[in-house]
N, CA, C and O atoms as a printed pandas DataFrame, in Angstrom:
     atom_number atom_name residue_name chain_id  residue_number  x_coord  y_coord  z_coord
0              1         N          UNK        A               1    0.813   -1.182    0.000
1              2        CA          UNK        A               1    0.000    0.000    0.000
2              3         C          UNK        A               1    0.863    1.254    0.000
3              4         O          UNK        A               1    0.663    2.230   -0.723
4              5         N          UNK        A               2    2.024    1.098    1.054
5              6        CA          UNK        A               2    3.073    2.682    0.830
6              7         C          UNK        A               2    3.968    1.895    1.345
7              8         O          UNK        A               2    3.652    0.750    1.667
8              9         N          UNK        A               3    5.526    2.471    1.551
9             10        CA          UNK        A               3    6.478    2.060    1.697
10            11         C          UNK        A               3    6.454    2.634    3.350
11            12         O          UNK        A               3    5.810    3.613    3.726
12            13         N          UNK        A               4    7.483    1.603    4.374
13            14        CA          UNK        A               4    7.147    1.674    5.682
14            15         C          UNK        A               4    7.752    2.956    6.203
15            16         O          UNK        A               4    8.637    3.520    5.562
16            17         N          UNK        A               5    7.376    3.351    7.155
17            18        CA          UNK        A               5    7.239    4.688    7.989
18            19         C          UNK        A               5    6.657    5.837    6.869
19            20         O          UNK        A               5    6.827    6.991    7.263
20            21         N          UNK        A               6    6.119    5.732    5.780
21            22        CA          UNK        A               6    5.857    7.016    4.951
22            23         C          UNK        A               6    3.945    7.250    5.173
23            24         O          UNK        A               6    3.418    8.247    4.680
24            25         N          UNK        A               7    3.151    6.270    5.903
25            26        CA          UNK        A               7    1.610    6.095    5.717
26            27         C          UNK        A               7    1.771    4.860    7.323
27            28         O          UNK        A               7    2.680    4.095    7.645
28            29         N          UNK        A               8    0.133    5.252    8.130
29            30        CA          UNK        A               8   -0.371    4.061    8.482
30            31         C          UNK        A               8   -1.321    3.805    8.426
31            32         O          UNK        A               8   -2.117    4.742    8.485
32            33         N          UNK        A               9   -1.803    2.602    8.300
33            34        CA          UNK        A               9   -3.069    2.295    8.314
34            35         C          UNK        A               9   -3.738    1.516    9.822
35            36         O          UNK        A               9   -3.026    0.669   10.362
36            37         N          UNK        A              10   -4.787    1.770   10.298
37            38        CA          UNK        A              10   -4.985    0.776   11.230
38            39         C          UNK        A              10   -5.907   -0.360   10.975
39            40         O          UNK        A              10   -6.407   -0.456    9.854
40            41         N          UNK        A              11   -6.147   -1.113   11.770
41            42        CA          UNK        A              11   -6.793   -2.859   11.195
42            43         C          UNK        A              11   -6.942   -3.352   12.790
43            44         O          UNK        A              11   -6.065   -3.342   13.654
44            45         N          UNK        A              12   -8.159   -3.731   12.886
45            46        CA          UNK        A              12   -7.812   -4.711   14.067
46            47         C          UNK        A              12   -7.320   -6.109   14.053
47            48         O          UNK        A              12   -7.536   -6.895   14.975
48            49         N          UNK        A              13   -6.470   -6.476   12.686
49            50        CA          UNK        A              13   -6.131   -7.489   12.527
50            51         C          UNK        A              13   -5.164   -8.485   13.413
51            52         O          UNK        A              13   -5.266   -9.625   13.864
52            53         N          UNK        A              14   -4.285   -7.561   13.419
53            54        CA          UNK        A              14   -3.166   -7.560   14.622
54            55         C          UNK        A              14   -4.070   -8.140   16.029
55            56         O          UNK        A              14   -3.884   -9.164   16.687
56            57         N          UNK        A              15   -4.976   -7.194   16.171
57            58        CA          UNK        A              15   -5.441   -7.314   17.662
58            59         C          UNK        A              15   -5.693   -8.773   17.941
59            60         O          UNK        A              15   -5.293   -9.386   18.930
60            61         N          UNK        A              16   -6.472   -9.294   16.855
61            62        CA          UNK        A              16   -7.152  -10.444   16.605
62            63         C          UNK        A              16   -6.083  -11.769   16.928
63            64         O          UNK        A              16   -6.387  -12.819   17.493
64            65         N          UNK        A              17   -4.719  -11.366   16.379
65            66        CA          UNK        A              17   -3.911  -12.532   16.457
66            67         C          UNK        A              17   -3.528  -11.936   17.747
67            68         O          UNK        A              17   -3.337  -13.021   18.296
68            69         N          UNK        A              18   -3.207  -10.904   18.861
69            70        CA          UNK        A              18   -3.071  -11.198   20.190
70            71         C          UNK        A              18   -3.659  -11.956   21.098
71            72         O          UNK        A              18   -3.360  -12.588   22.111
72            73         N          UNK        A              19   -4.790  -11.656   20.300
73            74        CA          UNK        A              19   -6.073  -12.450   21.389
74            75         C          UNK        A              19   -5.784  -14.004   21.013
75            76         O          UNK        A              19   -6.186  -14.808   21.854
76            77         N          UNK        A              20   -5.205  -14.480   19.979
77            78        CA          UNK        A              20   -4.792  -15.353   19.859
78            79         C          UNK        A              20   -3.679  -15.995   20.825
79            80         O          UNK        A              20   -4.078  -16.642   21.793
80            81         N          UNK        A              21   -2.579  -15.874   20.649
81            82        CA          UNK        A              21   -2.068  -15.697   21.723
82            83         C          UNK        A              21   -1.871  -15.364   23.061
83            84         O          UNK        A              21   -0.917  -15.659   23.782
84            85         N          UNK        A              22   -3.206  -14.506   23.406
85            86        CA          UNK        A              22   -3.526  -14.501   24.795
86            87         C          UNK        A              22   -3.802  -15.949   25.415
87            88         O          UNK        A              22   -3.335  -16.549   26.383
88            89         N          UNK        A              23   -4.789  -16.262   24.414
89            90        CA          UNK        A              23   -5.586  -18.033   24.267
90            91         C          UNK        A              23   -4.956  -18.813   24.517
91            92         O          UNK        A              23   -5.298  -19.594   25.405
92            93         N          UNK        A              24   -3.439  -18.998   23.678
93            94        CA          UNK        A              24   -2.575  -20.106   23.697
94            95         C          UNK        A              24   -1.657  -19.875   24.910
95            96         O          UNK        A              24   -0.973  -20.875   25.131
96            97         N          UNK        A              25   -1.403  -18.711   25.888
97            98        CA          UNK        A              25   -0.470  -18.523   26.522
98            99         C          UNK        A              25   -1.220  -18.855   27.759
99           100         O          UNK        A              25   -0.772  -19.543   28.675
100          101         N          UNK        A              26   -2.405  -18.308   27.714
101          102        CA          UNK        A              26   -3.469  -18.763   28.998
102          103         C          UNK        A              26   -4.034  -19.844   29.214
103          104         O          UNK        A              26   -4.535  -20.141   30.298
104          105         N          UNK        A              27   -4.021  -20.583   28.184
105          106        CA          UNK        A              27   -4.822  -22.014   28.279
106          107         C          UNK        A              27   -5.832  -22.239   28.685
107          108         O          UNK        A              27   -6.176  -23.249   29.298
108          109         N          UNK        A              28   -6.895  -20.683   28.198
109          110        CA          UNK        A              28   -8.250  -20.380   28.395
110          111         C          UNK        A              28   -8.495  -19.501   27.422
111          112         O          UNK        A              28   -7.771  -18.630   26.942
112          113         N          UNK        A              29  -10.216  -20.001   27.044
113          114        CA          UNK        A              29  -10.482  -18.695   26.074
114          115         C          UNK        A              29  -10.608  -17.797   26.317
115          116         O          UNK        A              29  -11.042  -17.704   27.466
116          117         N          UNK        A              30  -10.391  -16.446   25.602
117          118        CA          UNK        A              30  -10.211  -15.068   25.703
118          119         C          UNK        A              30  -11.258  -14.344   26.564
119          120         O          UNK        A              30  -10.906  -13.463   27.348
120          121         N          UNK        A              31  -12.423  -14.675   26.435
121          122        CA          UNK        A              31  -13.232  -13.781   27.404
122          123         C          UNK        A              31  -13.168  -14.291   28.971
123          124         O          UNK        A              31  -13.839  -13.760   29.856
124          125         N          UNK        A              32  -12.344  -15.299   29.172
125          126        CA          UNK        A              32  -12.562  -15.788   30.329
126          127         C          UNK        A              32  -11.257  -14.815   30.689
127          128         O          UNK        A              32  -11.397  -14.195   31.743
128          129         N          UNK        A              33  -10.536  -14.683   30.273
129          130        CA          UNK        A              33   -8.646  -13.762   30.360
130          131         C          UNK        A              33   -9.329  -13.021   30.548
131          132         O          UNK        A              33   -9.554  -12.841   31.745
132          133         N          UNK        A              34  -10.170  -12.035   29.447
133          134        CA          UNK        A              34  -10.301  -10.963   30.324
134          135         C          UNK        A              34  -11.477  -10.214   31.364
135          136         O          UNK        A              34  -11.498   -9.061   31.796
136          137         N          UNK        A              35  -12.401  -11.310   31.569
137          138        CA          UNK        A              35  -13.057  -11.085   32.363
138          139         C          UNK        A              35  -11.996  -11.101   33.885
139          140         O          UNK        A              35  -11.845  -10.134   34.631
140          141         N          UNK        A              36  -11.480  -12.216   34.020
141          142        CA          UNK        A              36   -9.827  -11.827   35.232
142          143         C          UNK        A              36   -9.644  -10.894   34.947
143          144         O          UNK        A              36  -10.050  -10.033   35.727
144          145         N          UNK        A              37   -9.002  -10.466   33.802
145          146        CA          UNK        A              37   -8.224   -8.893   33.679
146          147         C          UNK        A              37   -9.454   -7.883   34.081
147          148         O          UNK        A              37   -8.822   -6.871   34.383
148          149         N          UNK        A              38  -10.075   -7.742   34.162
149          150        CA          UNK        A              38  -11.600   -6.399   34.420
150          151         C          UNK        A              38  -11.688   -6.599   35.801
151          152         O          UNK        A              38  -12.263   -5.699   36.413
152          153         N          UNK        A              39  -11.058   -8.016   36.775
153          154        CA          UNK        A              39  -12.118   -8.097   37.853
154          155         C          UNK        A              39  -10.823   -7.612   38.759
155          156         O          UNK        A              39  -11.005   -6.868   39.723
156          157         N          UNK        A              40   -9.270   -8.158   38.325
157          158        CA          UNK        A              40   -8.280   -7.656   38.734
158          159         C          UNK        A              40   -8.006   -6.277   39.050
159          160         O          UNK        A              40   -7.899   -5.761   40.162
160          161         N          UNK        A              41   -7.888   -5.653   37.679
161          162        CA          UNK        A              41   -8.301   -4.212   37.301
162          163         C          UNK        A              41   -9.060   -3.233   38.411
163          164         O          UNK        A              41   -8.719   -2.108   38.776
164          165         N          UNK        A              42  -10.343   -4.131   38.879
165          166        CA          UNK        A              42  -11.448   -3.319   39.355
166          167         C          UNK        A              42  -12.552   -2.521   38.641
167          168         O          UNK        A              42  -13.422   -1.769   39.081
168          169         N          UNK        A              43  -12.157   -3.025   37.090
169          170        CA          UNK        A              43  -13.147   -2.365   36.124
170          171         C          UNK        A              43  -14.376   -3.291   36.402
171          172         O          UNK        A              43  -14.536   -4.420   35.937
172          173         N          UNK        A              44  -15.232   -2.604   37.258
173          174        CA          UNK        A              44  -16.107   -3.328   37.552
174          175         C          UNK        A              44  -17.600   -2.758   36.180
175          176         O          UNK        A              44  -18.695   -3.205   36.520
176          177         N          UNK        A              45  -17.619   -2.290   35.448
177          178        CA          UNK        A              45  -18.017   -1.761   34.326
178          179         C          UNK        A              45  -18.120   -2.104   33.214
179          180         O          UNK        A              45  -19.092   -1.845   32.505
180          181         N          UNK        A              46  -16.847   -2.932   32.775
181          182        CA          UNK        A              46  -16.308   -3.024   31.445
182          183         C          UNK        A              46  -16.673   -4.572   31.046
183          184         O          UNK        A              46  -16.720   -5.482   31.874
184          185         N          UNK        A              47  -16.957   -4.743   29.447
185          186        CA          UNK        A              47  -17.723   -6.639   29.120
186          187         C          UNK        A              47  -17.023   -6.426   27.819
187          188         O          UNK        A              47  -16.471   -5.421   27.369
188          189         N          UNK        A              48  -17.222   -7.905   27.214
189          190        CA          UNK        A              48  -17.410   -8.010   26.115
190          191         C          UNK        A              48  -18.763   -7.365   25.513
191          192         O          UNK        A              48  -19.832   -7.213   26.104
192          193         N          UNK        A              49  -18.450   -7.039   24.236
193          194        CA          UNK        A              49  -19.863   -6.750   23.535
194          195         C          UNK        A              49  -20.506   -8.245   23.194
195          196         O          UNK        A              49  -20.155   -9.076   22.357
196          197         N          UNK        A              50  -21.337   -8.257   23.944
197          198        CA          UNK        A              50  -22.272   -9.491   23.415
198          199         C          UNK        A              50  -23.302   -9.020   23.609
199          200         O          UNK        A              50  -23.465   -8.104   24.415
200          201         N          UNK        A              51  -24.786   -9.852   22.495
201          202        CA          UNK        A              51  -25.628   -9.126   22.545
202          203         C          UNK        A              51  -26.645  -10.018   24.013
203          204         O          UNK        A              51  -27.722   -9.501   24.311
204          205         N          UNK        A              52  -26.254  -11.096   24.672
205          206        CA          UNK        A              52  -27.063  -11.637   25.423
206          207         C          UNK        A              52  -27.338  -10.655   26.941
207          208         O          UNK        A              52  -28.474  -10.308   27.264
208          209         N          UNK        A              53  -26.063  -10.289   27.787
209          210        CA          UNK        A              53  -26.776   -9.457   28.884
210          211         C          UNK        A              53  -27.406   -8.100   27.898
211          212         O          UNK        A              53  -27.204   -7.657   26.768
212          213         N          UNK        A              54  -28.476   -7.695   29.351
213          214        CA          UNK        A              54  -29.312   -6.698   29.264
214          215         C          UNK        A              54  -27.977   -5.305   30.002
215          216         O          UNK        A              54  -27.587   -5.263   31.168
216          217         N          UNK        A              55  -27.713   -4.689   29.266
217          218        CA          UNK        A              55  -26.729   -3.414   29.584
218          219         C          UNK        A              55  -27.259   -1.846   29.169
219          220         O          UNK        A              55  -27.248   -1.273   28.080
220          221         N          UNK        A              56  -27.726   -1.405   30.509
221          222        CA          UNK        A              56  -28.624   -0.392   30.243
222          223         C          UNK        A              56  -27.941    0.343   29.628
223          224         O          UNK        A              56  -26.775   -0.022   29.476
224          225         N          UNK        A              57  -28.339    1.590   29.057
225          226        CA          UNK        A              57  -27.761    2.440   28.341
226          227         C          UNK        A              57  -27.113    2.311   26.819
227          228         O          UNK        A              57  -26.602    3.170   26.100
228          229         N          UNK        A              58  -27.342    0.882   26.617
229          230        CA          UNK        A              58  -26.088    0.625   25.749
230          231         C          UNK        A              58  -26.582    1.156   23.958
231          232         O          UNK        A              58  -27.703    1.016   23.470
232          233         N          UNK        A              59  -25.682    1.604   23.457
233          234        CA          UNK        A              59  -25.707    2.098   22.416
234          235         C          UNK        A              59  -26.245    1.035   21.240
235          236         O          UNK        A              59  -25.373    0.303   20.773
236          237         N          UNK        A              60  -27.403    0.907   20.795
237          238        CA          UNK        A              60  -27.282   -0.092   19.177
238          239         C          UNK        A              60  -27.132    1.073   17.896
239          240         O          UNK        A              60  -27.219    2.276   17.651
240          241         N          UNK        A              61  -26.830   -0.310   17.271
241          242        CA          UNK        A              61  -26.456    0.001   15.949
242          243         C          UNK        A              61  -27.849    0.272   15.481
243          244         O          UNK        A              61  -28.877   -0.199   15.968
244          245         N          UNK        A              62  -27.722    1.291   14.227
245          246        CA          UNK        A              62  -29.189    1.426   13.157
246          247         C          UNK        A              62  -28.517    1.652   11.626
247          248         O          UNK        A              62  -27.313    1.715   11.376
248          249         N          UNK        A              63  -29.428    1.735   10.850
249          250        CA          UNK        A              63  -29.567    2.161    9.628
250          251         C          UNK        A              63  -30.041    2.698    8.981
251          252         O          UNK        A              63  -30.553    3.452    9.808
252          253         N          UNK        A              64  -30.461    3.114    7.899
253          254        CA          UNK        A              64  -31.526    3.756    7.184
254          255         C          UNK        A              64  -32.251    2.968    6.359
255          256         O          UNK        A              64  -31.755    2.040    5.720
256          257         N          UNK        A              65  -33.726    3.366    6.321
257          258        CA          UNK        A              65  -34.597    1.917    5.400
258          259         C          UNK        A              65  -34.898    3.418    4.489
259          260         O          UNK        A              65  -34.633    4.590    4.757
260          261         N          UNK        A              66  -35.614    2.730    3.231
261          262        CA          UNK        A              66  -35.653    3.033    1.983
262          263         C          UNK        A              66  -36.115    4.287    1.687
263          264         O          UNK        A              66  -35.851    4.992    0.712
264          265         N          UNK        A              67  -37.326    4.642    3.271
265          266        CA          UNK        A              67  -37.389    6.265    3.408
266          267         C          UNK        A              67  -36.738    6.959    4.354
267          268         O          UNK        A              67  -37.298    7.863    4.974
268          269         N          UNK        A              68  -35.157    6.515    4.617
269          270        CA          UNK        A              68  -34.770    7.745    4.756
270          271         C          UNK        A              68  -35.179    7.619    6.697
271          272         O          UNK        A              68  -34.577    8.393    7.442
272          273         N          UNK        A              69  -35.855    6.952    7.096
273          274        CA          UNK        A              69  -36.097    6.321    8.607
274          275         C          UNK        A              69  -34.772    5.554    8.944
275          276         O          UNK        A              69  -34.002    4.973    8.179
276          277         N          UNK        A              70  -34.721    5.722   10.355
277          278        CA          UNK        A              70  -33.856    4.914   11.296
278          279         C          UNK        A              70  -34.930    3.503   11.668
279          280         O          UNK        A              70  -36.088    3.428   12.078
280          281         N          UNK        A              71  -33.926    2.522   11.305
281          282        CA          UNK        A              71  -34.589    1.418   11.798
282          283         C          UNK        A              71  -33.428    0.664   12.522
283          284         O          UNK        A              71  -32.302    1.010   12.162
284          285         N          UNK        A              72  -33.520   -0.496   13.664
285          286        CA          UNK        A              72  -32.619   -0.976   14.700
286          287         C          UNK        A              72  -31.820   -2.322   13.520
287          288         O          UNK        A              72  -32.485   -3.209   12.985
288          289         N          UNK        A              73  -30.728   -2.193   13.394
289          290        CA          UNK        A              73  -30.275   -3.061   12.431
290          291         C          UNK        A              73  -29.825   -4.639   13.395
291          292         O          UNK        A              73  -29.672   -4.600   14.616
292          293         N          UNK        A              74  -29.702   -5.651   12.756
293          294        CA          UNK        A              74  -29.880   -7.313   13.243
294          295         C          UNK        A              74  -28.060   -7.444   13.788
295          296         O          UNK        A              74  -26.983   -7.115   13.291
296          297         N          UNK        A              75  -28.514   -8.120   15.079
297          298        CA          UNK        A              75  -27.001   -8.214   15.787
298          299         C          UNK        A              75  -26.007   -8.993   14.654
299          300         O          UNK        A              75  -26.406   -9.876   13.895
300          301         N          UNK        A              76  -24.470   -8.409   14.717
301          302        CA          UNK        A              76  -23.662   -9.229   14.350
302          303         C          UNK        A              76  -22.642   -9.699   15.208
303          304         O          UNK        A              76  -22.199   -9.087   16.179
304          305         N          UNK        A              77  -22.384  -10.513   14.916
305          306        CA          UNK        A              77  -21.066  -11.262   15.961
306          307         C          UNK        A              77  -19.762  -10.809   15.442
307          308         O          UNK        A              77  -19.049  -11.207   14.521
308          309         N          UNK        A              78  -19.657   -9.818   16.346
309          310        CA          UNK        A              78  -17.994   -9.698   16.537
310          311         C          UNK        A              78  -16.881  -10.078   17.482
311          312         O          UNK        A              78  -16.027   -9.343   17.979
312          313         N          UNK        A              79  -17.081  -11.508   17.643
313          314        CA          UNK        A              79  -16.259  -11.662   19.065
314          315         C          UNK        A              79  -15.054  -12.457   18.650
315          316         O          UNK        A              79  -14.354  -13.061   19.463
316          317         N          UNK        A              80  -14.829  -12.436   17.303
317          318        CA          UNK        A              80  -13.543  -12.619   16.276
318          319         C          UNK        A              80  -12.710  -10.903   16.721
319          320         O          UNK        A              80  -11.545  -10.609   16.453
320          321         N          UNK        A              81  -13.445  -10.257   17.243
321          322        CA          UNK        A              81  -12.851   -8.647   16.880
322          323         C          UNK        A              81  -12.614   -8.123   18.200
323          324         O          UNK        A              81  -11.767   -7.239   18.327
324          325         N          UNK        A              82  -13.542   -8.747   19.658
325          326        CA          UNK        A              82  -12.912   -8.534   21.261
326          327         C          UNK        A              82  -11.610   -7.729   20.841
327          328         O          UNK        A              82  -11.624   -6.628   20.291
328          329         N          UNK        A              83  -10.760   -8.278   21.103
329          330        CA          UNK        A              83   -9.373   -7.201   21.431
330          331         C          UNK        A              83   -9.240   -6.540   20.753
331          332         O          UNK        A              83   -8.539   -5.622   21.180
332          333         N          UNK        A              84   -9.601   -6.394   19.567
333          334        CA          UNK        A              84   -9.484   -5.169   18.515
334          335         C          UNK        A              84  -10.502   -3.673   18.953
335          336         O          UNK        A              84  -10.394   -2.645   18.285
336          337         N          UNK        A              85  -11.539   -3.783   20.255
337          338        CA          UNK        A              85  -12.239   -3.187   20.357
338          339         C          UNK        A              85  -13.599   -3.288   20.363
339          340         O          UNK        A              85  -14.380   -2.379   20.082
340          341         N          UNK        A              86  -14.067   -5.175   20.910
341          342        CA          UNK        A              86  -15.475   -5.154   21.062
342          343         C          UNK        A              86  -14.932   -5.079   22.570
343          344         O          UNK        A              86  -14.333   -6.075   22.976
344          345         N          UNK        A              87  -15.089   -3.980   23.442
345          346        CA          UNK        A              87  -15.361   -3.848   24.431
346          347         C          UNK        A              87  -16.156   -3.029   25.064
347          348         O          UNK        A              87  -15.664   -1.914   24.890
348          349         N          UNK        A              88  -17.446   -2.901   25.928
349          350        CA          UNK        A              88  -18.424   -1.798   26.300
350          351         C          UNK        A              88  -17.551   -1.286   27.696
351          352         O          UNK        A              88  -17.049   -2.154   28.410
352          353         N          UNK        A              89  -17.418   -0.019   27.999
353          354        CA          UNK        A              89  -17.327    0.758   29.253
354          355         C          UNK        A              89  -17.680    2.011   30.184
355          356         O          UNK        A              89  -18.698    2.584   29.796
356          357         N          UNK        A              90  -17.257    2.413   30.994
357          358        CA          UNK        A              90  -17.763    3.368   31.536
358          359         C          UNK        A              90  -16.744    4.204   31.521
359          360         O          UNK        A              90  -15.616    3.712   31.531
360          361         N          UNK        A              91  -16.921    5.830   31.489
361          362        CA          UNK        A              91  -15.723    6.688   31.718
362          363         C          UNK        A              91  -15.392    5.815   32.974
363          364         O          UNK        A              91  -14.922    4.699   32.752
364          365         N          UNK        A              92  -15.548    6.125   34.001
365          366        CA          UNK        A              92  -15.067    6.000   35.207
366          367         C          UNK        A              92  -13.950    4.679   35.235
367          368         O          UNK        A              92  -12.942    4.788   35.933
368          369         N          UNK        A              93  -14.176    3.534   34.501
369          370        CA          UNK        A              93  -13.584    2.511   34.195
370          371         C          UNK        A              93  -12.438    2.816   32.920
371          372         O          UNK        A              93  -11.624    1.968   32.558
372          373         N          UNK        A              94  -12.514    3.774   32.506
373          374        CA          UNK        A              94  -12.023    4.355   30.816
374          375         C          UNK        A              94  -10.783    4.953   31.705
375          376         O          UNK        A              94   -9.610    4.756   31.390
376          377         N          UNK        A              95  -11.256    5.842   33.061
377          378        CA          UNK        A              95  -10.449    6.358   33.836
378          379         C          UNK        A              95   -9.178    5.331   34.584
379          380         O          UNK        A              95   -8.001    5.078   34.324
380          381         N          UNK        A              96  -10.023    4.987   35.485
381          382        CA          UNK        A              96   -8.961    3.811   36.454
382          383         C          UNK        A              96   -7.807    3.112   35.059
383          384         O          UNK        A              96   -6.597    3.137   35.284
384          385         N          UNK        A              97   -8.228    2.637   33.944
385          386        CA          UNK        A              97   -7.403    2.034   32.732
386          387         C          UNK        A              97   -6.160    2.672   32.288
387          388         O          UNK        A              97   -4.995    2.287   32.380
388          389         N          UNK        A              98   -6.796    3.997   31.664
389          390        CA          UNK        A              98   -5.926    4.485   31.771
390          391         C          UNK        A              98   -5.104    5.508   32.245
391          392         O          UNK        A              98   -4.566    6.365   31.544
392          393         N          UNK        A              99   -5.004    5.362   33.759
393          394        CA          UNK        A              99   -4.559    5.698   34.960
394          395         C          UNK        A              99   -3.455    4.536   34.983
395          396         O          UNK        A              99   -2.269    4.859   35.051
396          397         N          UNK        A             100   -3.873    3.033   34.922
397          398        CA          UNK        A             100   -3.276    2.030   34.736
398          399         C          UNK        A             100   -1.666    2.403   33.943
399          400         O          UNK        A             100   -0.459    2.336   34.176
400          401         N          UNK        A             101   -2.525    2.778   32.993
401          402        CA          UNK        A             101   -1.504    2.771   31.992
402          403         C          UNK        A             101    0.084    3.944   31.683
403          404         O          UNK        A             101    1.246    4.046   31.289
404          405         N          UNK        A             102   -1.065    4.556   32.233
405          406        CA          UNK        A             102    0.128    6.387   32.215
406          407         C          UNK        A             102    1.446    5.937   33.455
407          408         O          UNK        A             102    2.625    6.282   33.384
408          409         N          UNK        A             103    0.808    5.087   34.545
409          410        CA          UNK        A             103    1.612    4.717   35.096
410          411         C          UNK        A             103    2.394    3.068   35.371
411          412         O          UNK        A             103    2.791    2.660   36.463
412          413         N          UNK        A             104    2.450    2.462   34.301
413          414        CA          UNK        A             104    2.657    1.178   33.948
414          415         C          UNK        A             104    4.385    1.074   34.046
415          416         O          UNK        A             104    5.021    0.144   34.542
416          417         N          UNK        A             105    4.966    2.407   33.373
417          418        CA          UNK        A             105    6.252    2.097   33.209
418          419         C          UNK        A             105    7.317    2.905   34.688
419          420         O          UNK        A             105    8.511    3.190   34.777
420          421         N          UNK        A             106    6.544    2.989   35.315
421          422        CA          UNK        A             106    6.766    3.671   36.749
422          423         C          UNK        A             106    7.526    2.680   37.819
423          424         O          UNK        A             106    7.027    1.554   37.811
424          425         N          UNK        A             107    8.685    2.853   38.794
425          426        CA          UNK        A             107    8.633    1.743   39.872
426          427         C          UNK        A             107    7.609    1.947   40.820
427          428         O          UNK        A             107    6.793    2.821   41.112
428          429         N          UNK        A             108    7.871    1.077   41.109
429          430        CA          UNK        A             108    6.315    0.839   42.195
430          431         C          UNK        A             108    6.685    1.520   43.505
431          432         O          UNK        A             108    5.801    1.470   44.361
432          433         N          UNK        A             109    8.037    2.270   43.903
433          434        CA          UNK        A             109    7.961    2.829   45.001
434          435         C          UNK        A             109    7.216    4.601   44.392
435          436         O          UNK        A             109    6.639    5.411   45.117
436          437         N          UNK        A             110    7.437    4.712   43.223
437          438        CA          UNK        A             110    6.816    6.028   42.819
438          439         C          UNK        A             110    5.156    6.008   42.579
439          440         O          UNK        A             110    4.370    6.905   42.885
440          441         N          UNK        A             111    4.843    4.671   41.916
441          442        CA          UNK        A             111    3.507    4.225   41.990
442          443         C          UNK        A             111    2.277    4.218   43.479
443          444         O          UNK        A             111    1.063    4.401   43.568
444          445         N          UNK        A             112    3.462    3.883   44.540
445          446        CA          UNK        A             112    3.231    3.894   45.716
446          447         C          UNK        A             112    2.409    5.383   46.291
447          448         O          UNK        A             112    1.429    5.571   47.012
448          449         N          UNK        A             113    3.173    6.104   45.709
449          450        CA          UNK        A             113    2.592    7.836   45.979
450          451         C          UNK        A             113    1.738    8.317   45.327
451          452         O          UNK        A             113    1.349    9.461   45.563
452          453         N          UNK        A             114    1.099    7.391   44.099
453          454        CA          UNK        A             114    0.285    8.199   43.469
454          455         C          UNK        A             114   -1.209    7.627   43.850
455          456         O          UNK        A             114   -1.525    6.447   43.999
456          457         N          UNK        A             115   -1.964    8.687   43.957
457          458        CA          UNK        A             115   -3.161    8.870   44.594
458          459         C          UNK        A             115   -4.039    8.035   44.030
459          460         O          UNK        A             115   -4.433    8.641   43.034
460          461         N          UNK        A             116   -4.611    6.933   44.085
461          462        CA          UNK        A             116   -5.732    6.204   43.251
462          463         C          UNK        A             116   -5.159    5.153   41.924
463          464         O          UNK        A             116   -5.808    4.600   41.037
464          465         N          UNK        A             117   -3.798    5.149   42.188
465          466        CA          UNK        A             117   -2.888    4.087   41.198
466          467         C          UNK        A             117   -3.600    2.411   41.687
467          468         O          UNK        A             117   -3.300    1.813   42.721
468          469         N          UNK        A             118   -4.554    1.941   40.654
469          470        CA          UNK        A             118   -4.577   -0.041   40.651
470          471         C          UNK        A             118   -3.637   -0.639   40.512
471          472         O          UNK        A             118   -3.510   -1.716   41.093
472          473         N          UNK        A             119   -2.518   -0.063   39.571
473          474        CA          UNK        A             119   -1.325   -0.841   38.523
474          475         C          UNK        A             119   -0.499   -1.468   39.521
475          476         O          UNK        A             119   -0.422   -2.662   39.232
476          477         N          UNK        A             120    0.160   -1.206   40.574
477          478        CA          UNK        A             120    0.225   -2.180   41.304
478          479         C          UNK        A             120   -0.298   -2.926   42.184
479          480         O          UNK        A             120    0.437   -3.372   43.065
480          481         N          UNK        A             121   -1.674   -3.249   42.174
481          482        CA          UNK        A             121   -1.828   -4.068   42.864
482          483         C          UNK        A             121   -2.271   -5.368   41.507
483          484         O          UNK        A             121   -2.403   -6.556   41.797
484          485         N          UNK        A             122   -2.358   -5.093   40.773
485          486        CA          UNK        A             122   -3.324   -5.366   39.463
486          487         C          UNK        A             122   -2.317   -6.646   39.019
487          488         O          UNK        A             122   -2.656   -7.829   39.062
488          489         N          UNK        A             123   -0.728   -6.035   38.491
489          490        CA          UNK        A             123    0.207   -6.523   37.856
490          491         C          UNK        A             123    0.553   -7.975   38.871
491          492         O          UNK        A             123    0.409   -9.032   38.256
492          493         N          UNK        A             124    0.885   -8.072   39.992
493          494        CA          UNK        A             124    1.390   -9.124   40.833
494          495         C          UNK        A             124    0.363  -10.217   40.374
495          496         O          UNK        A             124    0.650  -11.330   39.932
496          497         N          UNK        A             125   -0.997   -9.646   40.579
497          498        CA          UNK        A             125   -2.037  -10.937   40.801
498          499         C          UNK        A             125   -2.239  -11.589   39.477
499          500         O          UNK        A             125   -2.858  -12.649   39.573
500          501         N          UNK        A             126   -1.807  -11.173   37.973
501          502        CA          UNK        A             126   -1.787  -10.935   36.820
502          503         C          UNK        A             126   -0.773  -12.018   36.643
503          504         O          UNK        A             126   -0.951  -12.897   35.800
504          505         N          UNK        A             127    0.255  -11.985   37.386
505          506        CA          UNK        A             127    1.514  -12.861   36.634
506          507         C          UNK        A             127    1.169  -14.165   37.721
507          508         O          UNK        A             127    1.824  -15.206   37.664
């Protein structure tokens, strides 16, 4: 498509083969990994997108029918696509994450001082 570092494109393709490897490294399927990872976390908020629980608020998909009306369009299964971004959440959970994250590459005696940091308690129970 372009020669490397000149263009990027994104794909959740990649994502797809992590989750792969999440699978094979865990020796469990993926939503079970990260339902641990959410409960570890404390993202008490955050799912897979599936269409079976009832999740108030939750956003559906629509379309347009032939006049130009919104009509509710028929579930598809994306749970080939989980790590690429079928995930539902809450700011507040969007928060604690990436809070997680800003401080991931931190030692944990500096982690120690910061006000409302999960990341270490998260990481130990993780490995």
């Amino acid at each position: 498509m372009f020669k490397p570092g000149t263009s990027f494109l994104y794909s959740t393709h990649g994502w797809t083969l992590v989750s792969a490897v999440v699978e094979a490294a865990a020796s469990e399927p993926f939503p079970d990994v990260m339902r641990k990872f959410f409960q570890v976390m404390g993202l008490k908020h955050t799912y897979l997108d599936v269409a079976e629980p009832l999740i108030y608020n939750r956003s559906r998909y629509y379309s347009r029918n032939g006049s130009g009306n919104l009509k509710n369009v028929p579930y598809v299964d994306n749970s080939c696509k989980w790590a690429g971004g079928g995930l539902l959440s809450t700011v507040g959970d969007l928060l604690l994450f990436g809070n997680a994250m800003l401080y991931s590459y931190q030692w944990r005696s500096e982690l120690d001082s910061v006000s409302g940091s999960v990341f270490p308690v998260a990481i130990p129970s993780l490995c």
